[in-house]
N, CA, C and O of each residue as an XYZ file, in Angstrom:
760
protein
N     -60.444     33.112     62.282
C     -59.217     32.339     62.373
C     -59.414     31.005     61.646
O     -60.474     30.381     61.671
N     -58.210     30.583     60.939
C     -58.642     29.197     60.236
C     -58.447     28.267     61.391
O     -57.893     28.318     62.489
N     -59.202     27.305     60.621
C     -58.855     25.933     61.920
C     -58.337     24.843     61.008
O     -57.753     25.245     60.002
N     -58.451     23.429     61.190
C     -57.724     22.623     60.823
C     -58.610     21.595     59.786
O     -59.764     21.301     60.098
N     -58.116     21.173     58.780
C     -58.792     20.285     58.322
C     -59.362     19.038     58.117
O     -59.124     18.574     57.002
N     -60.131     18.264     58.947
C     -59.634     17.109     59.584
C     -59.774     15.945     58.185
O     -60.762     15.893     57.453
N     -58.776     15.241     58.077
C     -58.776     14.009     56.873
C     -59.813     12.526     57.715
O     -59.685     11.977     58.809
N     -60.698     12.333     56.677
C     -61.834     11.300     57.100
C     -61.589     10.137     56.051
O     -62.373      9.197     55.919
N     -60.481     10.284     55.354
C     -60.781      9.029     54.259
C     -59.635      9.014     53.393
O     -59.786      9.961     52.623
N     -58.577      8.419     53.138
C     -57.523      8.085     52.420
C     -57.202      6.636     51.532
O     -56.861      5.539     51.974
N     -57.420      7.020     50.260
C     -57.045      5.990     49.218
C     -56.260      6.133     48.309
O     -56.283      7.191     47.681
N     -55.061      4.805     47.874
C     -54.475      4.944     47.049
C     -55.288      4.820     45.660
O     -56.101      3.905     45.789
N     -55.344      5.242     44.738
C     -55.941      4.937     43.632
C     -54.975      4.494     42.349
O     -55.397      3.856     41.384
N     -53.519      4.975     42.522
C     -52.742      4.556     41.124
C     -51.382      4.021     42.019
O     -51.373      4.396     43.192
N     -50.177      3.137     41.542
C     -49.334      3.098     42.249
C     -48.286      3.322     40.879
O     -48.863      3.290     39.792
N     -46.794      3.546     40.860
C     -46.362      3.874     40.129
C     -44.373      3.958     40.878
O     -43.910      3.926     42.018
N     -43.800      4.062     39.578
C     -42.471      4.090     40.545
C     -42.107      5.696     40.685
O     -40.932      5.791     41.040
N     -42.540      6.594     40.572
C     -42.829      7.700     40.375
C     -43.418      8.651     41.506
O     -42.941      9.719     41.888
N     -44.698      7.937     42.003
C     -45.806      8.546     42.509
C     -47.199      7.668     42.676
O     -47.815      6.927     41.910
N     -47.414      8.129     44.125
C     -48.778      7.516     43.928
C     -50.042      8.766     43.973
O     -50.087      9.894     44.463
N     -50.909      8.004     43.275
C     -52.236      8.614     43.574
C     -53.105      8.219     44.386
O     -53.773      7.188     44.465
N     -53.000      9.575     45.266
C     -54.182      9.509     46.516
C     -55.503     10.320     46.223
O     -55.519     11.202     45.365
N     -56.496     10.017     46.896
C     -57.443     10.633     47.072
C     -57.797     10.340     48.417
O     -58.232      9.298     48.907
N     -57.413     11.956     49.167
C     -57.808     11.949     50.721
C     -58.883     13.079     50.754
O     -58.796     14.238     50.349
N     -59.978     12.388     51.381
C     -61.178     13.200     51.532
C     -61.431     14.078     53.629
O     -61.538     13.611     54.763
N     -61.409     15.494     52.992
C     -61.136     16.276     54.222
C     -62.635     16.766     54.688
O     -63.490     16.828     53.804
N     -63.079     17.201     56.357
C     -64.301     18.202     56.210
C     -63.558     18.898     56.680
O     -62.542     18.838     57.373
N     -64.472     19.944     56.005
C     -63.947     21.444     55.606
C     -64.440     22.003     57.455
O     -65.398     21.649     58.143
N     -63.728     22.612     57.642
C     -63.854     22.943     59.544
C     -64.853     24.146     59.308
O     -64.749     24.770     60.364
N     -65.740     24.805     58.538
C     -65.610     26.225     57.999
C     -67.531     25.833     57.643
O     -68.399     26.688     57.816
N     -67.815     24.476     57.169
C     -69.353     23.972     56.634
C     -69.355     22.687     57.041
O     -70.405     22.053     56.936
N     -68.359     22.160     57.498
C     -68.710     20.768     57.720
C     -68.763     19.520     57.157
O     -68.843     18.401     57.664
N     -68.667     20.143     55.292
C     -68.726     19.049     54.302
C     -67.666     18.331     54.258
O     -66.807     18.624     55.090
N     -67.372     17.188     53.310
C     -66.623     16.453     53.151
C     -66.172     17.113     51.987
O     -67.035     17.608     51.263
N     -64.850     17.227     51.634
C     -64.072     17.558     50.390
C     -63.124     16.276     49.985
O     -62.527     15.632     50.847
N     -63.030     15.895     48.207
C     -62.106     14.942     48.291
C     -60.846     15.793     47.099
O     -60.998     16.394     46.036
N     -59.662     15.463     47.917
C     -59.038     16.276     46.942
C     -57.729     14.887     46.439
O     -57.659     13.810     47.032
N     -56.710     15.339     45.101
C     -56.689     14.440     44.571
C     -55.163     14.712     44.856
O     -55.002     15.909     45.092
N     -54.041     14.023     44.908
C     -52.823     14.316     45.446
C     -51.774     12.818     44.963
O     -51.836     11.592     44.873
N     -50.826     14.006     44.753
C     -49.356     12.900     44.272
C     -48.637     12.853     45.301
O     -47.985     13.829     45.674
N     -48.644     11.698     45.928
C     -47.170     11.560     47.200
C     -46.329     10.915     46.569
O     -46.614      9.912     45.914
N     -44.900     11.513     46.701
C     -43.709     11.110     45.906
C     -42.599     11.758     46.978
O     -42.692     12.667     47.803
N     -41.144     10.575     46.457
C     -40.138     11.105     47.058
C     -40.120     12.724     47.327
O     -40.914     13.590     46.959
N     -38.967     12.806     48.074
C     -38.583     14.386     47.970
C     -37.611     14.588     46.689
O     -36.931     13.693     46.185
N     -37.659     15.596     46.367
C     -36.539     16.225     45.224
C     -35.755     16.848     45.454
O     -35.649     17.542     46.465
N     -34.739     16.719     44.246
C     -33.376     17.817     44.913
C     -32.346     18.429     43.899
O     -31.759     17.480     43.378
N     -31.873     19.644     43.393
C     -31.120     19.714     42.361
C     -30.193     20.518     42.819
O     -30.242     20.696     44.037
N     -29.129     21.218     42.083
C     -28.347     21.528     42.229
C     -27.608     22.391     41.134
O     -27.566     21.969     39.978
N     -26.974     23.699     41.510
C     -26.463     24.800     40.314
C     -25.039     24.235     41.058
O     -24.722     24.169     42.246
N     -24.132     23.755     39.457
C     -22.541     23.232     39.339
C     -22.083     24.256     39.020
O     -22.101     24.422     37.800
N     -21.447     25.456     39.879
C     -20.254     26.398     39.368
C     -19.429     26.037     39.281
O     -19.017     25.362     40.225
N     -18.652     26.200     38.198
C     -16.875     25.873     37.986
C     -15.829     27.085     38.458
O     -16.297     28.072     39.025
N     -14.892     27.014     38.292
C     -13.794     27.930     38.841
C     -13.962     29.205     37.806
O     -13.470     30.308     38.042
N     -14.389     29.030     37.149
C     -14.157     30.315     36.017
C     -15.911     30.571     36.273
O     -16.396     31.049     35.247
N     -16.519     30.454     36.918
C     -18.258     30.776     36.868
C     -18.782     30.685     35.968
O     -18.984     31.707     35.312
N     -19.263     29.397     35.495
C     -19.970     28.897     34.766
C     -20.363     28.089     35.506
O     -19.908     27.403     36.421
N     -22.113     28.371     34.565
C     -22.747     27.482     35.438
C     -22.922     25.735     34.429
O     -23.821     25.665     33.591
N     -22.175     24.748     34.617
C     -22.930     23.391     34.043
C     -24.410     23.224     34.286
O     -25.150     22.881     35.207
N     -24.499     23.639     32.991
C     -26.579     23.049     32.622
C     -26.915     21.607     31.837
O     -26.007     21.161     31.135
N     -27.616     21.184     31.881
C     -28.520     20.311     30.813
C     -28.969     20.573     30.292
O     -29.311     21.744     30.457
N     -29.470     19.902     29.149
C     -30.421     20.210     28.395
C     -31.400     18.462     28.349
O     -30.540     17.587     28.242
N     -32.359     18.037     28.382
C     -32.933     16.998     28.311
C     -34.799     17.263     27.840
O     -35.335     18.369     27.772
N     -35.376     16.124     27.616
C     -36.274     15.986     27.239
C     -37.193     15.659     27.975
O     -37.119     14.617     28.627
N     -38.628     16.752     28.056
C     -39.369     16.666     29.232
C     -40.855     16.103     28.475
O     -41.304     16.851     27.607
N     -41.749     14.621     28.817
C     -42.705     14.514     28.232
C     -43.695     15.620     28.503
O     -44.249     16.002     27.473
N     -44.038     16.185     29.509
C     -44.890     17.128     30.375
C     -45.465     18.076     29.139
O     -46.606     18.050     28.679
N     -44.488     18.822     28.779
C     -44.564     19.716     27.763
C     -44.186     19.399     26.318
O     -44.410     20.215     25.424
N     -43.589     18.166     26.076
C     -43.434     17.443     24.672
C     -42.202     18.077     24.270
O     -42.218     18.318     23.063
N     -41.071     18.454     24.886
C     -40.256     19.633     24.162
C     -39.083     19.592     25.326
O     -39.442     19.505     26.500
N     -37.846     19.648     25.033
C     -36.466     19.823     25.808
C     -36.308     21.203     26.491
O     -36.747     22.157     25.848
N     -35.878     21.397     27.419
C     -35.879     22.365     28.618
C     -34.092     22.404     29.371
O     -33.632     21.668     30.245
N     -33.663     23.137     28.892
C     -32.938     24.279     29.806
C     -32.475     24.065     31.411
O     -32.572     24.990     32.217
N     -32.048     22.963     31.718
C     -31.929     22.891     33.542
C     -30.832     22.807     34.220
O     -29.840     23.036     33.528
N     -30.605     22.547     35.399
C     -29.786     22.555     36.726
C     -30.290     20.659     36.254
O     -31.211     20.090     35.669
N     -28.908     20.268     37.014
C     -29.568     18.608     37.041
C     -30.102     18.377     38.527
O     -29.687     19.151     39.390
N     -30.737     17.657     38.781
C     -31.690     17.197     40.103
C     -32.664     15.842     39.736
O     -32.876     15.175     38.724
N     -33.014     15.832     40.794
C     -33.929     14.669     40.670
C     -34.276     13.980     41.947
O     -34.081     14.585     43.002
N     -34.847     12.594     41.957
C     -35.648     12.503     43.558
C     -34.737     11.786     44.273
O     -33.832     11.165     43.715
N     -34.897     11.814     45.527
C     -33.949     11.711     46.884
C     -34.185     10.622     47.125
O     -35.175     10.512     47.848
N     -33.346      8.976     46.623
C     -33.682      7.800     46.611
C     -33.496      7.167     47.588
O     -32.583      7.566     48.310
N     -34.169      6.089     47.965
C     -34.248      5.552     49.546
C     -32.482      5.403     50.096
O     -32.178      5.714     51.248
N     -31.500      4.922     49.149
C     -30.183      4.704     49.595
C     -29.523      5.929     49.751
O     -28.381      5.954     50.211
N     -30.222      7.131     49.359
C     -29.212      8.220     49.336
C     -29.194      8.658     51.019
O     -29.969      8.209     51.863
N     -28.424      9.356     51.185
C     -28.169      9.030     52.970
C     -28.827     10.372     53.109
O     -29.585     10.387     54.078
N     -28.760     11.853     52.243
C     -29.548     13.067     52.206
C     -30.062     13.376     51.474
O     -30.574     12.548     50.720
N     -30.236     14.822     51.254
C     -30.790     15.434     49.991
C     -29.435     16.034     49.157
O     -29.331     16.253     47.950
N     -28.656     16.180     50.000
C     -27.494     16.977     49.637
C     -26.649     15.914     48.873
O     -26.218     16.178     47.751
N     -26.431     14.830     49.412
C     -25.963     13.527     48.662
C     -26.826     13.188     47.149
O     -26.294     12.937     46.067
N     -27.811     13.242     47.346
C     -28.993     12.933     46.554
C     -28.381     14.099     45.294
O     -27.939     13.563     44.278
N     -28.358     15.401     45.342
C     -28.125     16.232     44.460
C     -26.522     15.803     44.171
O     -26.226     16.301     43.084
N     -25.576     15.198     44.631
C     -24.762     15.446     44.550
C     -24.210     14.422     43.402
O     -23.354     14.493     42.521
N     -25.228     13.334     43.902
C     -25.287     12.020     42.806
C     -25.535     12.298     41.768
O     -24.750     12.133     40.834
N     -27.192     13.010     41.604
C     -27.641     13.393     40.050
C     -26.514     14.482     39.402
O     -26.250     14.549     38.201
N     -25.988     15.213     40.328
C     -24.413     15.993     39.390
C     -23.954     15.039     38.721
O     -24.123     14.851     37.517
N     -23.271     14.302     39.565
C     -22.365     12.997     38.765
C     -22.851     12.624     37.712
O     -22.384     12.706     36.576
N     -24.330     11.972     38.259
C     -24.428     10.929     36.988
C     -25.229     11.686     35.574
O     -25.579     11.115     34.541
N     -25.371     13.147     35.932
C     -26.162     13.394     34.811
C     -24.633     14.155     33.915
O     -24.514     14.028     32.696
N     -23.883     14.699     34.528
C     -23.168     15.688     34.004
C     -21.562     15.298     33.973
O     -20.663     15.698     33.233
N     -21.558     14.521     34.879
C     -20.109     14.078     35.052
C     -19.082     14.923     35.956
O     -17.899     14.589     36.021
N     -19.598     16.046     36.657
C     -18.875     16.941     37.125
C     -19.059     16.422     38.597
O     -19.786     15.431     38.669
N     -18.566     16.874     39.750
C     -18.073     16.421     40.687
C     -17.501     17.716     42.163
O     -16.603     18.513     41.888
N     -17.956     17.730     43.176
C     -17.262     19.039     44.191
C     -17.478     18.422     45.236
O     -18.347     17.582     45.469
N     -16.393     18.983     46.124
C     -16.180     18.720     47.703
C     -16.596     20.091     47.985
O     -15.889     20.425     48.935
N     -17.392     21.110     47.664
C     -17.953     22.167     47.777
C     -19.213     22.384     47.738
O     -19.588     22.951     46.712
N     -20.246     22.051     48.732
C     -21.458     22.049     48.415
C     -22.220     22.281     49.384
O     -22.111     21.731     50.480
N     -23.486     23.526     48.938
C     -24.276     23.969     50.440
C     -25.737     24.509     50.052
O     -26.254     25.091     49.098
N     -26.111     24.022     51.256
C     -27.855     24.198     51.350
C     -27.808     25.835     50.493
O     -26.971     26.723     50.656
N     -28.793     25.834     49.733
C     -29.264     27.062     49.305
C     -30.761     27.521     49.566
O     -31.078     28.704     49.686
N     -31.748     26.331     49.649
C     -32.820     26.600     50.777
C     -33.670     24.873     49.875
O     -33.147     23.906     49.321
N     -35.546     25.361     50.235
C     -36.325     23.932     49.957
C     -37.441     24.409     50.354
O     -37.625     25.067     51.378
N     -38.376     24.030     49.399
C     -39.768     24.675     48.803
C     -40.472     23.557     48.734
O     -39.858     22.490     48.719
N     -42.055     23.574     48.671
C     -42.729     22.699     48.389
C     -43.108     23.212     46.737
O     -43.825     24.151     46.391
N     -42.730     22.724     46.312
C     -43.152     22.562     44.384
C     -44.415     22.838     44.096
O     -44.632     23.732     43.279
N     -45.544     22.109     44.725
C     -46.833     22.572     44.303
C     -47.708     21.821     45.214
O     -48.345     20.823     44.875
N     -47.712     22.511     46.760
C     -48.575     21.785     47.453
C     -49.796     21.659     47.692
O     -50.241     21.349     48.798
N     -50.590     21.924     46.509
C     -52.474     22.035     46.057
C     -52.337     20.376     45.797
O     -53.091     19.482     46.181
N     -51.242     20.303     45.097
C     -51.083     18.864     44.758
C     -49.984     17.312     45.122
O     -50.144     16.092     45.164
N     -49.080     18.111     45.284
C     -47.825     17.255     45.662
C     -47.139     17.667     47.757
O     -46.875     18.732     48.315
N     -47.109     16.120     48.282
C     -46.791     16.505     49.211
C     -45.192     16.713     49.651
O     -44.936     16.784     50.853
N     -44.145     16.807     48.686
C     -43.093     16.438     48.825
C     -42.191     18.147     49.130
O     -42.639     19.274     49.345
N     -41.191     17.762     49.047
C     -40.202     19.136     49.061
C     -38.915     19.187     48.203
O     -38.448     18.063     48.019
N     -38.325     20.040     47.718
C     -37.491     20.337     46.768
C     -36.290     21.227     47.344
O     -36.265     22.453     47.456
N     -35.413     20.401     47.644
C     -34.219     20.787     47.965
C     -33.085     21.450     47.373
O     -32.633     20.580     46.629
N     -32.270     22.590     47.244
C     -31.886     23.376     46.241
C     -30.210     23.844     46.794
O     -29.977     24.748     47.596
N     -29.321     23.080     46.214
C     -28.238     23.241     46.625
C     -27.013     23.637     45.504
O     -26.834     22.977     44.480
N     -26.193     24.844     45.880
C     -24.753     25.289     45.231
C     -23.586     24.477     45.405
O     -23.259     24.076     46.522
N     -22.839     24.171     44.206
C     -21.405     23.267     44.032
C     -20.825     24.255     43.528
O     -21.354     24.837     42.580
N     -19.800     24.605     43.963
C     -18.363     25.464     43.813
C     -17.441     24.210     43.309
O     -17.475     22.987     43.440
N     -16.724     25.028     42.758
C     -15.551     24.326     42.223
C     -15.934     23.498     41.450
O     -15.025     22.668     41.475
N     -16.637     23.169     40.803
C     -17.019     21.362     40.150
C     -15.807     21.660     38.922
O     -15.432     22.721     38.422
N     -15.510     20.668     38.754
C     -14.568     19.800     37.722
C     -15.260     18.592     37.482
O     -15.714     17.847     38.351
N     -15.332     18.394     35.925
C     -15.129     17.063     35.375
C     -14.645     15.802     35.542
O     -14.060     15.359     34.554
N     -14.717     15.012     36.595
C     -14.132     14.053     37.226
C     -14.592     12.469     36.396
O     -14.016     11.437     36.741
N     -15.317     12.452     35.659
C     -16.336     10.842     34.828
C     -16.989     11.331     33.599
O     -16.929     12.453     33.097
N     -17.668     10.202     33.182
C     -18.803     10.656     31.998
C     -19.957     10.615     32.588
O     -20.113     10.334     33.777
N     -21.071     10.968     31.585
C     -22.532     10.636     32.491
C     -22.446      9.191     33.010
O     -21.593      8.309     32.907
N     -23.442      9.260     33.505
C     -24.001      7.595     33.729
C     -25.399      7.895     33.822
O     -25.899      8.343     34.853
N     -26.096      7.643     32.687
C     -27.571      8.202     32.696
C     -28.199      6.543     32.757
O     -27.530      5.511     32.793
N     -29.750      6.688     32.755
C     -30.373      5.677     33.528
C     -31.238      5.707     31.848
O     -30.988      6.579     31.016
N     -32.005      4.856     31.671
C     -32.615      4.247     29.951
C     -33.456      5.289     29.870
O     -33.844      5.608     28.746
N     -33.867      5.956     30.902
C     -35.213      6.992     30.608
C     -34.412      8.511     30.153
O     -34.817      9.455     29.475
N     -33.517      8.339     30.637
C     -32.976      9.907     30.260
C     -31.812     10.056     28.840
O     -31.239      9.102     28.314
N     -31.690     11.415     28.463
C     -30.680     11.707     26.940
C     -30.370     13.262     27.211
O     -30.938     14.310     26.905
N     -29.445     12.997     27.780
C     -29.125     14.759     28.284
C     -27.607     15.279     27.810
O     -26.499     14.788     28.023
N     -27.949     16.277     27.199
C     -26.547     17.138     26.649
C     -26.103     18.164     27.457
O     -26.866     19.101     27.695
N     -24.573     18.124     28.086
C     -24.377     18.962     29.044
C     -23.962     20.284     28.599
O     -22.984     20.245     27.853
N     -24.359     21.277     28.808
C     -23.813     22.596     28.303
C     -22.786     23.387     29.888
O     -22.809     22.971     31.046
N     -21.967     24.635     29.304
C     -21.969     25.237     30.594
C     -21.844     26.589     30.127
O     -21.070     26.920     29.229
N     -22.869     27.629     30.946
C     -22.849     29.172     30.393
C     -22.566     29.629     31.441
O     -22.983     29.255     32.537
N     -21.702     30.632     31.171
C     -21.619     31.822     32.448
C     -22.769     32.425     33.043
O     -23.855     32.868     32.667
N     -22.182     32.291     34.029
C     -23.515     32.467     34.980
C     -24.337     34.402     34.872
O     -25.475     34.780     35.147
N     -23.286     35.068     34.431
C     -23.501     36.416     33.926
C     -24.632     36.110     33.157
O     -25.359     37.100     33.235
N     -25.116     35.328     32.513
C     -25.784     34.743     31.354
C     -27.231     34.397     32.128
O     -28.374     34.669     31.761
N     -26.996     34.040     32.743
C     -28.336     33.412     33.104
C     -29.596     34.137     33.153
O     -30.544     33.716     32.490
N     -29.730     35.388     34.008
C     -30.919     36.367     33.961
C     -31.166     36.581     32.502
O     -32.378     36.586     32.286
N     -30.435     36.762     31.403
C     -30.924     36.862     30.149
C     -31.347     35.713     29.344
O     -32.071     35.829     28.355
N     -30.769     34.326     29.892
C     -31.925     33.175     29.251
C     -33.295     32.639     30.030
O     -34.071     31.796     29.580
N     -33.393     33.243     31.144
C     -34.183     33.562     32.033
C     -35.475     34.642     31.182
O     -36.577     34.183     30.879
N     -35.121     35.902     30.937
C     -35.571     36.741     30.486
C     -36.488     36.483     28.985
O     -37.590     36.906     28.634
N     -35.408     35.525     28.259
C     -35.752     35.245     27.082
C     -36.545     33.975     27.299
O     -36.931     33.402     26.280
N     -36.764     33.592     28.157
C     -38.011     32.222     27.882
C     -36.983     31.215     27.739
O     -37.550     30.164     27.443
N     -35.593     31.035     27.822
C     -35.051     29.546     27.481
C     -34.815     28.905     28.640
O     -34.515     27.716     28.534
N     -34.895     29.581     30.195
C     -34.826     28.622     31.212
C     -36.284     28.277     31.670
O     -36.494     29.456     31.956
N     -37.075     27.873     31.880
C     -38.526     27.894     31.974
C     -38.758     26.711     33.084
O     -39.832     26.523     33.655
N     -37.852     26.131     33.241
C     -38.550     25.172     34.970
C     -38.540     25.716     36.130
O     -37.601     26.216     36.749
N     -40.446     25.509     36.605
C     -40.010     26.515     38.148
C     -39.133     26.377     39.207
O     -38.583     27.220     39.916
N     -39.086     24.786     39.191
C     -37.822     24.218     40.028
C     -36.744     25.001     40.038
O     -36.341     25.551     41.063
N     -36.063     25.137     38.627
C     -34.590     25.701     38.052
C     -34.915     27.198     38.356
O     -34.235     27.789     39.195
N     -35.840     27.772     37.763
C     -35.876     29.137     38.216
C     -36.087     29.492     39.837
O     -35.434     30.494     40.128
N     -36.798     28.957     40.928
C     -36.479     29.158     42.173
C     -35.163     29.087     42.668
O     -34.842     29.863     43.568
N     -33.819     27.746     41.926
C     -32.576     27.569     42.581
C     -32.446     28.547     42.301
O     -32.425     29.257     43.306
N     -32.265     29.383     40.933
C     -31.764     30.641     40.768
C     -31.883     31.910     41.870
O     -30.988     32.528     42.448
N     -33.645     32.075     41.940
C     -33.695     32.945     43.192
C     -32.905     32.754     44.192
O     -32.263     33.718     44.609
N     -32.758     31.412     44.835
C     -32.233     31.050     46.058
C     -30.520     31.472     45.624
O     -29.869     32.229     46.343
N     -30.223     31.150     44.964
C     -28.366     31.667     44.592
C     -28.564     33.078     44.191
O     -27.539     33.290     43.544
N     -29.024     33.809     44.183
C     -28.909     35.391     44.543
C     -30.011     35.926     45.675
O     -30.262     37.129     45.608
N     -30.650     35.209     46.640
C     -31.124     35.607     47.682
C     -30.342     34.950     48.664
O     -30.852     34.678     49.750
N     -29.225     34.677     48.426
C     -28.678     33.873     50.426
C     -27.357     34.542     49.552
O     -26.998     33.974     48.520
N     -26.733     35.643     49.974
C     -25.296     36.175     49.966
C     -24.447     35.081     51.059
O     -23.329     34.597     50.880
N     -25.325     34.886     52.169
C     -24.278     34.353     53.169
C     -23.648     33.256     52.993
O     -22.682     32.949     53.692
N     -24.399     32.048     51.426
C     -23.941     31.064     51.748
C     -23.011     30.824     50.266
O     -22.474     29.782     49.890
N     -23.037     32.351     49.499
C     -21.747     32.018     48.363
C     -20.742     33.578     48.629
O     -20.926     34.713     49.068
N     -19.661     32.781     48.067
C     -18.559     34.119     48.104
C     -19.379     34.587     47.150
O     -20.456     34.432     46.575
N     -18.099     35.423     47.258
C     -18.567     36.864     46.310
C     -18.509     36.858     44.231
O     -18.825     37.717     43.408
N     -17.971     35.506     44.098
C     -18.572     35.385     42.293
C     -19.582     35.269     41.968
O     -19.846     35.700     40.846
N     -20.632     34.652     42.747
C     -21.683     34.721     42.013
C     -22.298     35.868     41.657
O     -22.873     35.951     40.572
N     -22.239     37.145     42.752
C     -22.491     38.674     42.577
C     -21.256     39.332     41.656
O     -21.710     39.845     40.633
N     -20.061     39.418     41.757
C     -19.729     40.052     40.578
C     -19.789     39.666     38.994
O     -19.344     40.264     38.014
N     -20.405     38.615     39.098
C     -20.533     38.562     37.406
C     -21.443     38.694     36.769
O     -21.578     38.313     35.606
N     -22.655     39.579     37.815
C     -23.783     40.035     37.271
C     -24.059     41.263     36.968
O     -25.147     41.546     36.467
């Protein structure tokens, strides 16, 4: 049976507006040693798939340093101390990345992203109805072009390598694994 890992030592090592770097050193319940492992604590995250009335899905397109190269996404981003949820939080980065806008919006589920390393969670929520209500309002770090494809579409840019964030590809799972929490367009247009 596993047992627990007990933490003997916690340091910040980087601070950042982003993320900090920890290094919390654990003994292992199993030998007794000390392990130090190396970890990003950061807000929580949160994005969101914008269906419109005709099922399309509003995407982005923006520029990711990570991989040096623009990526294919759902807009999202981290759950800022004023935002009152996560659901608010996604609902903001709609606005301000895309300009679109819904009084239609529901939990689709929330994952930990990569918890070898990051202690946070990723919140993944559906907008029905969105309409165009503003322009962006993007922040100096971001340059994002809004596209919108039918959502029929998606498993095949999926397929072809053009959606490639695991984030974006889990919302996807989650909007065809919870029937209960969309009518019935998102399944007939596949």
């Amino acid at each position: 049976m596993l047992r627990e890992w007990k933490s003997i030592r916690k340091a910040r090592l980087q601070h950042s507006r982003v993320f900090d770097l920890m290094c919390e050193t654990y003994l292992s319940p199993r030998t007794g040693e000390p392990h130090p492992f190396y970890l990003l604590e950061t807000a929580d995250w949160t994005n969101i798939i914008p269906l419109t009335p005709a099922n399309d899905v509003v995407l982005i397109r923006q520029f990711r340093a990570g991989i040096r190269a623009f990526t294919l996404e759902i807009p999202g981003g981290m759950v800022d101390p004023a935002d009152a949820s996560p659901m608010e939080a996604a609902r903001r980065e709609m606005r301000e990345e895309t300009g679109y806008d819904s009084e239609h919006i529901v939990l689709l589920g929330s994952v930990h992203p990569n918890p070898a390393i990051l202690n946070n969670r990723c919140s993944t929520f559906l907008a029905t109805d969105v309409h165009r209500t503003a322009n962006q309002q993007l922040d100096s770090g971001e340059d994002i072009e809004v596209e919108s494809v039918p959502l029929r579409q998606i498993p095949e840019l999926i397929r072809r390598g053009k959606i490639t964030h695991g984030l974006v590809l889990n919302a996807f799972q989650w909007l065809w694994s919870t029937p209960t929490k969309l009518d019935n367009r998102a399944y007939k247009s596949l």
